[in-house]
N, C-alpha and C positions, 0 to 999 in steps of 0.2 A: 325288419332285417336290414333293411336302407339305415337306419340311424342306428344302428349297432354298427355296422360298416364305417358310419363314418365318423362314431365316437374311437373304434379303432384307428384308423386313420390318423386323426388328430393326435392321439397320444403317439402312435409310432413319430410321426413329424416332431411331437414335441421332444422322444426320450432318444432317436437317434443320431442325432448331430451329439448328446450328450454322451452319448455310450462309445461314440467315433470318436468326441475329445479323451475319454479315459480309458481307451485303447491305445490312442496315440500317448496319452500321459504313460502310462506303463510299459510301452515299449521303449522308450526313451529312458526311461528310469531302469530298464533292466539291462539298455545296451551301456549305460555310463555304468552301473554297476558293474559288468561284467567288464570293461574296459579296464586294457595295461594301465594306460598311464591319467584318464580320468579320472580326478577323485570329488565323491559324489558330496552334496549339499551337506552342509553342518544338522545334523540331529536334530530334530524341533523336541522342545521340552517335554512334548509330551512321547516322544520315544525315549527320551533320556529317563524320564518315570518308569516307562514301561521296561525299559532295560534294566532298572535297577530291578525293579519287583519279579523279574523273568529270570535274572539272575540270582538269585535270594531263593527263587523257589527251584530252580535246577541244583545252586549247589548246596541245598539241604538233600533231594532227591538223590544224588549222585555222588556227595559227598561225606555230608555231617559237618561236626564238627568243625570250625574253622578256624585259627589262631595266627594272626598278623602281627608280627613286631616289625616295627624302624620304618614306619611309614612316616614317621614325622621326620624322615629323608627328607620326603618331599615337600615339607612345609617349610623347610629352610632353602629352595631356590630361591636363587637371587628373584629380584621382580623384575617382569615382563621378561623374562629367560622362558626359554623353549626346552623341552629336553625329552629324550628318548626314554621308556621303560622299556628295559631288556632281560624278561627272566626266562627262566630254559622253559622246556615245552612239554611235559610228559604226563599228557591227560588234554582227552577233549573238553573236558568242561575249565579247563584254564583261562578262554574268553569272560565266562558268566561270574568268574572270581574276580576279578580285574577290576569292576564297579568297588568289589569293597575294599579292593588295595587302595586304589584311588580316592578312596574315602572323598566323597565328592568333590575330584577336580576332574575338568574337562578333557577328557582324551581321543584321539583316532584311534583305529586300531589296522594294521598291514597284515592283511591273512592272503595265504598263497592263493595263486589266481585259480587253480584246481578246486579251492572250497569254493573261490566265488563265482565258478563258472558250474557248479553240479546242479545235479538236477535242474537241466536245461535255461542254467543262469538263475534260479529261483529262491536257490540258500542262500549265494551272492546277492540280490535284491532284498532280503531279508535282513542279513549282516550290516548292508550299505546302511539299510534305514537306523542303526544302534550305532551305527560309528566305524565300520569298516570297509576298508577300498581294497582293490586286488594291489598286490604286491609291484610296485615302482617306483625307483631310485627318483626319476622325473615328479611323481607326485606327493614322495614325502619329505624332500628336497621347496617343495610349494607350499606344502602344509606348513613344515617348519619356522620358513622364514615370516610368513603371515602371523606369528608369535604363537600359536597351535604347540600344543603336544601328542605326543602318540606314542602308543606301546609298538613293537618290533619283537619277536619271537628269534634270537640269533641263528637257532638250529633250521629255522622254517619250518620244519614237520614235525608232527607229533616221535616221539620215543619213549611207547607206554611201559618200558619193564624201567624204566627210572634213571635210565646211564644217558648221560648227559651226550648228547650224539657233535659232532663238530658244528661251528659255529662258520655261519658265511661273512662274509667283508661287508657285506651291504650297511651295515648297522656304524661301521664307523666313517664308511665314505659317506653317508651321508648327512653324520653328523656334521662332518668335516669340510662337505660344499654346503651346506648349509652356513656354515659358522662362516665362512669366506665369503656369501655372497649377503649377509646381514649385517658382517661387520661388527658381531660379537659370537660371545661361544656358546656355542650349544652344549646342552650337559646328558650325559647317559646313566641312568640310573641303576646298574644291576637287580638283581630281584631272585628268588628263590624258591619254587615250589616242592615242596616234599608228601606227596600222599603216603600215609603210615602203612598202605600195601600196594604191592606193582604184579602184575603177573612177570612170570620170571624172560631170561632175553628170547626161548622159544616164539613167543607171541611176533617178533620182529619180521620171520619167515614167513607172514601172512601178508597180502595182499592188506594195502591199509583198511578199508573197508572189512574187511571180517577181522582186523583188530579193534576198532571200534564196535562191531556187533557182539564179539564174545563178550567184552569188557561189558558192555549193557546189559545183557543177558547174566552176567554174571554179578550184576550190581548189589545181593544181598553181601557178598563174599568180598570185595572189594571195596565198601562204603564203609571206610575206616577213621575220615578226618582227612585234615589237609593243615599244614605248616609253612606259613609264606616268611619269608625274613626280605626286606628291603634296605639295601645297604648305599653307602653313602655316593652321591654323584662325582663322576669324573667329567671333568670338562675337556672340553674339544681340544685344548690349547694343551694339555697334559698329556694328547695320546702321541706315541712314537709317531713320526714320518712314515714310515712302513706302515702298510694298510695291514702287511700279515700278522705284524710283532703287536700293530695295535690291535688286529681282532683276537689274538691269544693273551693279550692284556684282559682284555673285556671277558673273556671265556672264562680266563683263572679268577678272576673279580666278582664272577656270578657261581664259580663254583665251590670259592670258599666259604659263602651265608650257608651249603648247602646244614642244615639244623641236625643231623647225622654229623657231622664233624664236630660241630659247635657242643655236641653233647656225647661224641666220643670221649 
């Protein structure tokens, strides 16, 4: 019984200093995740795999079908340019799409700090490790100028019946102190999501959370396909002086790929 004791022993000595480091390692990684204006470590390859393979099987599961034109947008930035992806937001699975827009180039991703604070900072610690920081002017203003790109959602929230909901300033002020404190331009790319079904504007009336659970719940009925159009970059240097005139430039520049027009 005496050396059963103290084979225990031994191992708790050995496995708790290590269970003390990776408590401390995960509270640190979940308080910068959760953090305004922290933005968490660049993606190690093998989340970048894992993100791509995660996204691929969600949006088959939730989507289908999936048809990208004019991403070779983005294979004519200029080099070592920075630039914003800005497409509207009308579907939760619009993150796990975004790997195949990007047709592998490296992005951040700015999700409102309300995702990455739920479930007790835990979906935020999760997002962080794929490539996304909570929502701040200060840290995508950091990203940028370190020659990074990242996608930006203009609406911030989701607007699952499909109508393109108002676009916030953020996305050009910060193209725009970006560009000022590098000392070249940053470019915004518009972008376009069209799912071939939306529930209609009723759904809006719901508490965001039971828009997201009916939509899943109802995922045989709404997994119709999805139609991205990526349209050509405006640079920093093009948008009005006016933050306002410039975010209604960007809103009407993202809502004309919408592929409903294009094929009215």
């Amino acid at each position: 019984m005496f050396a059963v004791g103290r084979v225990v022993w031994a191992l708790l000595r050995h496995l708790l200093p290590r269970a003390c480091e990776l408590g401390r390692a995960f509270a640190r990684d979940l308080s910068v995740a959760s953090s305004k204006d922290c933005l968490p470590p660049t993606p190690t390859e093998l989340w970048q795999n894992r993100t791509r393979g995660f996204g691929k099987l969600f949006s088959w599961l939730f989507i289908g079908k999936i048809e990208i034109c004019g991403n070779e947008n983005l294979d004519k930035m200029p080099l070592g340019s920075s630039y914003i992806l800005a497409p509207n937001h009308s579907h939760f699975a619009d993150l796990f799409v975004l790997p195949a827009v990007l047709n592998g180039k490296p992005a951040r991703f700015m999700a409102a700090r309300g995702v990455m604070t739920a479930i007790c900072g835990l979906l935020g610690l999760l997002l962080s490790k794929m490539g996304a920081f909570s929502a701040s002017a200060r840290a995508g203003i950091e990203l940028l100028c370190s020659g990074q790109s990242m996608v930006i959602f203009p609406e911030g929230w989701t607007y699952l019946d499909g109508v393109m909901g108002r676009c916030h300033q953020g996305v050009v002020r910060i193209s725009k102190m970006s560009a000022k404190r590098r000392g070249k331009p940053c470019y915004i790319v518009p972008c376009y999501f069209r799912y071939h079904r939306y529930p209609s504007s009723w759904i809006r009336r719901l508490p965001i959370v039971c828009q997201y659970l009916l939509l899943t719940l109802a995922l045989p009925y709404y997994r119709r396909g999805l139609q991205v159009v990526v349209g050509e970059a405006i640079s920093s240097v093009d948008l009005p002086d006016n933050d306002e005139a410039a975010t209604s430039m960007i809103a009407a520049s993202i809502a004309k790929l919408d592929p409903n027009l294009q094929h009215g």
